[in-house]
N, C-alpha and C positions, 0 to 999 in steps of 0.2 A: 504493500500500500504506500512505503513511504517514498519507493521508487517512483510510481505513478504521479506523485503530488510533488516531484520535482521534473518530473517529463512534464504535466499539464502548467507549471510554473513558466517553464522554459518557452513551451509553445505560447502563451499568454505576453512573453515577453517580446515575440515574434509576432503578434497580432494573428496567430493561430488558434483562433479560440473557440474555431468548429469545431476544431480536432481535439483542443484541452477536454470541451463541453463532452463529448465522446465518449472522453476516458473516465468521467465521472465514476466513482467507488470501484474503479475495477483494481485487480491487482494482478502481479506476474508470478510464472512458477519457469524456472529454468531446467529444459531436460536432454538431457545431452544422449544421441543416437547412436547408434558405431553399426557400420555399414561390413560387409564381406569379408570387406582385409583389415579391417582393424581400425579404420578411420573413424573417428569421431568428429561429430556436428554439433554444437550447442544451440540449442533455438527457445527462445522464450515465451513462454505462452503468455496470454494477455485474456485476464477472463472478464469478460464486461457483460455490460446490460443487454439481454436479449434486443431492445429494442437501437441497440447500436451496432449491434453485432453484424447484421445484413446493410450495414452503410458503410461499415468499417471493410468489409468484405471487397466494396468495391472504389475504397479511396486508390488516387494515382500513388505509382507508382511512387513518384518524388515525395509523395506525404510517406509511405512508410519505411520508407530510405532516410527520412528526417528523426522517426522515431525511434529506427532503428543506430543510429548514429547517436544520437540521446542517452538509448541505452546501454550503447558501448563505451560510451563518456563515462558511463555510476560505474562499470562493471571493471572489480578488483582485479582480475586473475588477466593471467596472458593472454588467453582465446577469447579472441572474437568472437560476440555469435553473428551464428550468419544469417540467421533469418528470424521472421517474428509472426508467431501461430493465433490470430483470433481464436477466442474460446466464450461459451456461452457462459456467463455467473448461474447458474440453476437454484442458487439461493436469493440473485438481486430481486428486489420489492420488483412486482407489476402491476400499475394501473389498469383500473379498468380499461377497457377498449371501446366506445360508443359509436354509434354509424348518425348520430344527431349533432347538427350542425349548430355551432355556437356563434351568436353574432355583437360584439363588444360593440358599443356606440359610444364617439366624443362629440362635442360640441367646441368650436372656438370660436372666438370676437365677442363682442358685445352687441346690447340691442339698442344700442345709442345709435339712430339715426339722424346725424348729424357731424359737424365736419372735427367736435372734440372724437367722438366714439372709433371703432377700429376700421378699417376701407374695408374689411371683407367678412363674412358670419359663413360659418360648416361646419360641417359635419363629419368623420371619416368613420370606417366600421372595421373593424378588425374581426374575419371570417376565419374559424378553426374548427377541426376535431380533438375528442379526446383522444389518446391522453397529449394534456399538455403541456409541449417542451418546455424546457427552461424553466420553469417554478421554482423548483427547489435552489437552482443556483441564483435566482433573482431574490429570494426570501432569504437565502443564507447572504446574501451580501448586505441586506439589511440588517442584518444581529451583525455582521461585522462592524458596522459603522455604530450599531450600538456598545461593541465590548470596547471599540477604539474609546469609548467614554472613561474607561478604566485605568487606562493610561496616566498616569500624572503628566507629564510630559505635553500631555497634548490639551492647550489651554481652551480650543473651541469644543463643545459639547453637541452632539448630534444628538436629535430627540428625533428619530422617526418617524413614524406611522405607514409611513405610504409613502411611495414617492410621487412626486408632481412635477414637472417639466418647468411649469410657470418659475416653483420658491427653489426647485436646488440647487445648487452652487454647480459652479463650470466645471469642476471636480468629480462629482455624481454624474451629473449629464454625461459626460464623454464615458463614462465607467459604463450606466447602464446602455446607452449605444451600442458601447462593444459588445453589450452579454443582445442584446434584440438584435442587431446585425448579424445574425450568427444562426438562425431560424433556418431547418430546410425549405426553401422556397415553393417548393409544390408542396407544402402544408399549409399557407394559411395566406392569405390575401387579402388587401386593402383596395376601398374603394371610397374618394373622396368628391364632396359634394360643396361645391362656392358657388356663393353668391359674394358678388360685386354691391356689397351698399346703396349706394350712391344710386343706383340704377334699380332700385326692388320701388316698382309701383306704390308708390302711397298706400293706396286702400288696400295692400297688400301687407302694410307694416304696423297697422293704426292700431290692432292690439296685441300685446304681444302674446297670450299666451297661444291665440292662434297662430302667428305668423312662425313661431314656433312649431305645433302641434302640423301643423299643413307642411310645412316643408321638409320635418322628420316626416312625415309619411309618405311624399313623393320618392322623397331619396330613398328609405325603404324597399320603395318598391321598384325604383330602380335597380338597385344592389338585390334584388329576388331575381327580375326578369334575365339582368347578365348573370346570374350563378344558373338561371336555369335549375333553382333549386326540389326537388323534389321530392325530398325525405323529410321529419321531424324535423323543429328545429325551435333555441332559443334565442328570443333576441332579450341582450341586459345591457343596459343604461346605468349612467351617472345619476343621481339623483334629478329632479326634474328641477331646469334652471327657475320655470314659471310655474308656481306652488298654484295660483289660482284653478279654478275649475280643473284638477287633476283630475278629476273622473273622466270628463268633457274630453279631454286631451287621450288619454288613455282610449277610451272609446272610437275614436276617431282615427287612429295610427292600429287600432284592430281592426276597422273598417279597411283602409289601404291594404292592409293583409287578405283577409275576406274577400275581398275582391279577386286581388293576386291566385289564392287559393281555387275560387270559383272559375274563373275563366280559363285555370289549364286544366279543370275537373280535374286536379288530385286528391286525393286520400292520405294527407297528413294532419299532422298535430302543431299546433306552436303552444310558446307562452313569454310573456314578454315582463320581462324585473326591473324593479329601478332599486338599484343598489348605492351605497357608498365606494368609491374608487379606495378606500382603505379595505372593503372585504374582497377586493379582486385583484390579482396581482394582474388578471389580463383586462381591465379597464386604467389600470396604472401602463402596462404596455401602448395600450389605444391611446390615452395619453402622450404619451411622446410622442406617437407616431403622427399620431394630429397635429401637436407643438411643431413638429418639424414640417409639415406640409404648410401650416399656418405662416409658418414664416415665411419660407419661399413663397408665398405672394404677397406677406403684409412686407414682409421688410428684401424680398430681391436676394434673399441669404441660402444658397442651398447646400451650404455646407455640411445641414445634421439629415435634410433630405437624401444626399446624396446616399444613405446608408440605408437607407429603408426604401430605396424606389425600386430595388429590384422585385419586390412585394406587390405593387400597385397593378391592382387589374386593371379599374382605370379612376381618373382625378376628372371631371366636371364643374366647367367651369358655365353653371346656366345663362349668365348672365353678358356672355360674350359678344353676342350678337346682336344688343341693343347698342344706340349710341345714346339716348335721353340721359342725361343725369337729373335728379332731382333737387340735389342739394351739393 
């Protein structure tokens, strides 16, 4: 194990942190062959999580020529091993496995329509199955930042809960980037919803909980029609920004479903939550991921986008094709 936790250091050091995530709780057993004539081979087994074990099977070659080199680096004795054997953990925990589709929702900007409030309001969705990567390395970096409190040495104090794009420091952001950059890409997909302020019709703005409640349900149903989705599924929200008539709101973003539902004549289930971004670590994810799309149009900045767009199914921009502004 303590081999492992210095291979996954190194790669981490390397911004290899597909391959650290990989190696997660596995550990190595060294067992050495002897062939006809008396040759002997040392080759080191690596026993990991079933569910890394068939991606691990098929990394390039140069990734395990890198870990293999890694572990010739720890290794005391004069031989080299020469090669390095995936193996199944048959003790590692296994999550359930579910075929129901989960669907995260953010919201960013404000509903200040006018020229103090933000130039753009959306929405993005962060689209997964169980089980859900990364958790446990996004939850354990948060007790880290809490035991860093223990430290004398270290005069600022991290109170956690959650993380949030908006309050964390340039320190955490760039940290949880690397761990969400690092996602297999045909798992789980983003699809982003803007509107341009400045350009949302009046009577279209005049209360908020609707202007709200209407355009979570378009986008919704947007993000149904491109997934083509046609199994179970949940959608879970941030707490609801506009507390008024929540039932109203709620009823109406079922109704966009309902519909969606009826016109392909399928035979599913949904249910839709509105959660605290503290009891999710994947509306804490949808978070950044929104924060960084939000910017690339509020502020022209794609540098934390660029890490997350190989994700995006697609980003819509509705408001592109007028030219009226309002205000």
């Amino acid at each position: 194990m303590k081999q492992i936790k210095i291979i996954q250091n190194i790669l981490r050091q390397n911004n290899r942190f597909d391959l650290a995530t990989k190696l997660e709780n596995a550990y190595c057993n060294k067992i050495t062959l002897e062939d006809y004539y008396g040759n002997t081979t040392d080759i080191m087994q690596i026993f990991v999580n079933p569910y890394s074990y068939t991606e691990l099977l098929t990394i390039k070659e140069t990734d395990s020529d890198l870990i293999l080199n890694i572990l010739n680096g720890l290794n005391k004795s004069h031989d080299d091993i020469s090669n390095i054997e995936f193996k199944i953990d048959e003790n590692a925990f296994m999550p359930d496995i579910s075929d129901t589709t989960y669907i995260f929702v953010d919201e960013a900007g404000d509903m200040d329509f006018s020229a103090n409030g933000s130039k753009h309001y959306m929405f993005s969705f962060l689209v997964k199955k169980r089980p859900f990567a990364l958790h446990e390395k996004i939850a354990s970096y948060r007790y880290s930042l809490l035991e860093r409190n223990l430290d004398p040495l270290n005069e600022k104090r991290f109170d956690i809960e959650h993380f949030h794009a908006c309050e964390d420091n340039k320190f955490i952001k760039n940290k949880m980037f690397d761990l969400i950059s690092n996602f297999d890409e045909q798992k789980i997909k983003i699809y982003s919803y803007v509107l341009e302020k400045p350009k949302v019709l009046p009577q279209k703005r005049a209360e908020k909980g609707e202007f709200y409640t209407a355009n979570l349900t378009f986008a919704t149903s947007r993000l149904l029609d491109k997934l083509k989705i046609d199994n179970n599924f949940i959608i879970i929200t941030d707490r609801l920004p506009v507390q008024k008539n929540k039932n109203n709101q709620i009823s109406a973003i079922k109704k966009g479903i309902k519909q969606y539902i009826k016109s392909g004549n399928l035979n599913i289930r949904y249910d839709i939550f509105h959660h605290s971004s503290a009891s999710s670590v994947n509306l804490q994810i949808v978070d950044y991921i929104n924060w960084a799309v939000f910017r690339k149009y509020e502020k022209g900045d794609e540098s934390f986008y660029d890490k997350i767009k190989r994700y995006i199914l697609d980003e819509e921009v509705l408001t592109k094709d007028r030219d009226e502004k309002f205000y």
